[in-house]
C-alpha positions in Angstrom: 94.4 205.0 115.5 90.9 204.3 115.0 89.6 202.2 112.4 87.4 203.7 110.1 83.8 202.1 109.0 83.5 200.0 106.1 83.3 202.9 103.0 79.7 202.0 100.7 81.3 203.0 97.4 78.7 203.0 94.5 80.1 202.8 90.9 78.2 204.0 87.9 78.6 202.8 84.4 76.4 204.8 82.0 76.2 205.4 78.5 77.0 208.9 78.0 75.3 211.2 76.1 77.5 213.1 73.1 78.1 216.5 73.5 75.0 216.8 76.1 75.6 218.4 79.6 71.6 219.2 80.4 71.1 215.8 79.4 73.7 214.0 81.1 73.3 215.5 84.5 69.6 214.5 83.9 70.9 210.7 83.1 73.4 210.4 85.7 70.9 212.1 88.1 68.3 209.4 87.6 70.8 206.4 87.6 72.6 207.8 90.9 69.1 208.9 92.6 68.3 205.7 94.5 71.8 205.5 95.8 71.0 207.5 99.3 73.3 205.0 101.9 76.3 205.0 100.2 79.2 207.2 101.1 80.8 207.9 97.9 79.6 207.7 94.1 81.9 207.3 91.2 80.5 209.1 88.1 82.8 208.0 85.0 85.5 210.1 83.4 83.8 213.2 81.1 80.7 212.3 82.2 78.6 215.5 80.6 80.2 215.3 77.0 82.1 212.1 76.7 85.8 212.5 76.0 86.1 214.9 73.0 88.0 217.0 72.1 86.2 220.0 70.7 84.1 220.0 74.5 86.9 222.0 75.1 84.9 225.2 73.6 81.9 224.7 75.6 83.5 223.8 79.0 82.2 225.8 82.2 84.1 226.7 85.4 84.1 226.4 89.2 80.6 228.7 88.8 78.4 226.5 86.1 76.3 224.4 86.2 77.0 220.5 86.6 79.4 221.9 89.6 76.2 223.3 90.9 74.9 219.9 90.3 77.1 217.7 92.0 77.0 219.9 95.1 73.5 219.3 95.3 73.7 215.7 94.4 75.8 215.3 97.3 73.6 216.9 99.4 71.0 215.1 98.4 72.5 211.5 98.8 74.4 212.3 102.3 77.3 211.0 99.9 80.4 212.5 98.3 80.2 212.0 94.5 82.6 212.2 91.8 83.1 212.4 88.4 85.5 214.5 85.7 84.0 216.9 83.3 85.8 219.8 80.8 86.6 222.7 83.2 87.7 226.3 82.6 90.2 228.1 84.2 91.2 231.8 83.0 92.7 230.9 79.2 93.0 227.3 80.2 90.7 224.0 80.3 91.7 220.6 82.3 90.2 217.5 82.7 89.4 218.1 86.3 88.0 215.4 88.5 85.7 216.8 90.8 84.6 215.5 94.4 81.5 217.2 96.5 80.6 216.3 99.7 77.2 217.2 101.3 78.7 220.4 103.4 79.0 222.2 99.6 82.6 221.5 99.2 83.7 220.4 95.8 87.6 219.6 95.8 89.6 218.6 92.6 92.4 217.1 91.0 93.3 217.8 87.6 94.3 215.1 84.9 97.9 214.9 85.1 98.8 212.4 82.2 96.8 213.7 78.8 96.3 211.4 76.4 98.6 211.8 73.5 97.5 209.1 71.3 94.0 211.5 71.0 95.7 214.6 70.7 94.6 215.7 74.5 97.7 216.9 75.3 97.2 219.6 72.5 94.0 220.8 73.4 94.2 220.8 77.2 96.4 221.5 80.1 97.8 219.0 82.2 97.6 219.1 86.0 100.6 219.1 88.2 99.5 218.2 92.1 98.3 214.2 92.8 95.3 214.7 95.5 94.8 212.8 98.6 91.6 213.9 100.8 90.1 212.3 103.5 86.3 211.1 104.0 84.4 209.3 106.4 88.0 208.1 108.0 89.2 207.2 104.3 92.5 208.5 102.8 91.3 208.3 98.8 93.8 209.4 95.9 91.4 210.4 93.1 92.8 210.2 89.2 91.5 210.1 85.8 91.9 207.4 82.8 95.5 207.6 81.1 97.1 208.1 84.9 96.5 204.3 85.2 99.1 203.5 83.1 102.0 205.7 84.8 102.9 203.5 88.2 104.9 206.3 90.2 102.5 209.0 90.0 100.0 206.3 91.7 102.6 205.1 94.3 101.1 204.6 97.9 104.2 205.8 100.4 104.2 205.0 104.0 104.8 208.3 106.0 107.1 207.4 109.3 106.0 210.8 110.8 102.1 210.6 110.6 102.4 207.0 110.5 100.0 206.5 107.6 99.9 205.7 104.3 99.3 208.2 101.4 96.0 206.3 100.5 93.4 203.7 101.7 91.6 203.7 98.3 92.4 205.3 94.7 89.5 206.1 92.5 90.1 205.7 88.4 87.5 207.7 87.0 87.5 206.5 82.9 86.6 206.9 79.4 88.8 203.4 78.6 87.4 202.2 74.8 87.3 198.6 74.5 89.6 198.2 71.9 92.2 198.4 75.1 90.4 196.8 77.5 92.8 194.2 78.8 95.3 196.9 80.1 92.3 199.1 82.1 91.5 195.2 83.9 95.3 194.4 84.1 96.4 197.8 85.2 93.3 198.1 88.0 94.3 195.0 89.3 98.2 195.6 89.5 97.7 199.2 91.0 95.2 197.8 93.8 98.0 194.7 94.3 101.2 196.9 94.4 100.0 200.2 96.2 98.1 197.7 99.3 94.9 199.4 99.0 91.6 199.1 97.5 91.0 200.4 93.6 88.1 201.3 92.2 87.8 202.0 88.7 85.0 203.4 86.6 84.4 203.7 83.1 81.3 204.4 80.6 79.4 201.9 78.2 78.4 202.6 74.4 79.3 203.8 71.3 80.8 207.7 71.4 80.4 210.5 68.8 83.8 209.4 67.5 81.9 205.9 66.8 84.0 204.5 69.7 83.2 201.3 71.7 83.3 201.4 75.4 83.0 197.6 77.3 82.7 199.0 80.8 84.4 196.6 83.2 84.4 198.7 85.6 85.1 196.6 88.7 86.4 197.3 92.3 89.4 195.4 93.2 90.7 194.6 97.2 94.4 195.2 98.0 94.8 191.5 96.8 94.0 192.8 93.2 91.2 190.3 94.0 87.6 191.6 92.7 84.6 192.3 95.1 82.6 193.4 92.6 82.6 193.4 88.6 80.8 195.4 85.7 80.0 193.9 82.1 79.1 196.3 79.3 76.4 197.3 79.9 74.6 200.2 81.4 74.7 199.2 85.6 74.9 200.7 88.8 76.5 198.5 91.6 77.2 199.4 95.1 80.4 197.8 97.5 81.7 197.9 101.1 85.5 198.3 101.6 86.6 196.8 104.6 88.8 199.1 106.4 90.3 196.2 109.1 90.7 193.8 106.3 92.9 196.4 104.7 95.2 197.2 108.1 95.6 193.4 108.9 96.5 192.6 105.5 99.1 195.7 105.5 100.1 193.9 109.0 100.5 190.7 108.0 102.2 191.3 104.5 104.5 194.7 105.0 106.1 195.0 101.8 105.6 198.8 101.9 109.1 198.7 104.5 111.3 197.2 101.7 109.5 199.9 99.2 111.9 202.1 97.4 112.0 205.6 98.7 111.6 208.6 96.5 110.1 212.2 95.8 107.6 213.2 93.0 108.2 216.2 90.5 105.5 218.2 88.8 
C-alpha cells in the first residue's frame, strides 16, 4: 500500500459573527483566502450563525448559499474545506458538517450527539451514520463538538479484509465555550492517543449572542496525543503537516489496535 503525502491541514479560529451568514462567509472568506497550499481547511462548528438555537428558522439547504460558498472556496484554494452550519432537510434541520472538495462535491455527516445541556436535542435532529471519506490518500472521520465526549462512536477499528484502519485523521469541528475548556484539550488529546491517529480540533473565539465565552484552543494533536500545533484565544489561522509514515511506523511499532475490543455500532 502506498504511503500517502504529508496532509497540509489549515485550522481556523474566528470569532463568529451572531446570527450573520452574508457576514460570516465574508469573514471566514478573508481569513481562509491566503491559505491556497493546503489540502484541507477546518472552518469551526456553526460557523455562519454561531451555535443558537433559534438559527434553526433561518437555516438553508443543500441549494443555498454558504454550500454554494464552500464549493467555490474549495475551488478556489485547490483544497477541501470544512465547516458545520444549520441545514434543512424536508420538515427537519441538523447540524451538518459539510466537506467540499475542488471537483464541486460537498459530502456530509450530520451531528450525531446533540447537546442536551442547551436544549439542541429539542430543536434539531440528530444524525445516525459516522462518515469516513478519503482525500489526497487520507482516511478522515469528520464529527462535530458534543461527539467528543462519546468514545465509541469515535472508535478507530482495524478492518482484516481491507487491511486498513477506519481513519488516518478525525476532524472535531467545535463551538466548545471556555467555561469547559479542560475536557475539549483533555478529550482531543485522549481521542488522538487511543484511536492511533492524528486529531484535529477546531473551535471559535469570542463572546456569542448568548454572552458566551469561547477560549479557542484549538490545537492538532499526533497519534501520541502529543501537540504539533496549538491555538490560544484569539482570532488565528495556523497551518500543519501530518506525517503519514510517522503514523504507519508508529501503528507498527506500538499495535495495540490487535488486542482492541471488537464490536459493531448501532444508530
Amino acid at each position: 500500500m502506498t504511503t500517502p503525502q504529508p496532509l497540509r491541514v489549515a485550522l481556523v479560529q474566528g470569532a463568529t459573527r451572531w446570527h450573520d451568514p452574508a457576514a460570516n462567509r465574508d469573514y471566514y472568506g478573508q481569513l481562509i483566502a491566503p491559505l491556497r497550499g493546503s489540502d484541507l481547511v477546518v472552518l469551526p462548528e456553526t460557523f455562519t450563525s454561531g451555535f443558537s438555537n433559534e438559527a434553526i428558522h433561518s437555516a438553508e439547504d443543500m441549494d443555498g448559499p454558504t454550500v454554494a460558498w464552500l464549493a467555490a472556496q474549495a475551488r478556489r484554494l485547490d483544497a477541501a474545506v470544512c465547516g458545520s452550519v444549520q441545514l434543512r432537510v424536508r420538515d427537519q434541520v441538523f447540524n451538518r458538517l459539510l466537506f467540499a472538495t475542488p471537483d464541486g462535491a460537498v459530502r456530509h455527516y450530520d451531528k450525531r450527539h446533540l447537546f442536551r445541556h442547551a436544549d439542541e436535542h429539542k430543536r434539531y435532529a440528530a444524525g445516525s451514520e459516522r462518515i469516513v471519506l478519503e482525500w489526497r490518500g487520507w482516511r478522515i472521520a469528520l464529527m462535530v463538538c458534543y461527539d467528543l465526549r462519546f468514545p465509541v462512536w469515535s472508535r478507530n477499528r482495524y478492518d482484516e479484509a481491507a487491511q486498513r484502519f477506519d481513519y488516518d485523521l478525525v476532524v472535531y469541528v467545535a463551538n466548545w465555550p471556555s467555561a469547559r475548556r479542560h475536557a475539549w484539550r483533555t478529550l482531543l488529546a485522549a481521542r488522538a492517543i487511543e484511536n492511533l491517529a492524528f486529531c484535529v480540533g477546531v473551535n471559535r473565539v469570542g463572546y456569542d449572542g448568548n454572552d458566551l465565552h469561547y477560549a479557542g484552543d484549538s490545537v492538532a494533536h499526533d497519534f501520541l496525543g502529543q501537540p504539533l500545533v496549538e491555538v490560544g484565544a484569539q482570532e488565528q489561522v495556523v497551518t500543519v503537516a501530518l506525517d503519514a509514515a510517522a503514523l504507519a511506523a508508529h501503528r507498527e511499532r506500538f499495535p495495540a489496535w490487535l488486542d482492541a475490543d471488537r464490536f459493531e455500532l448501532s444508530p
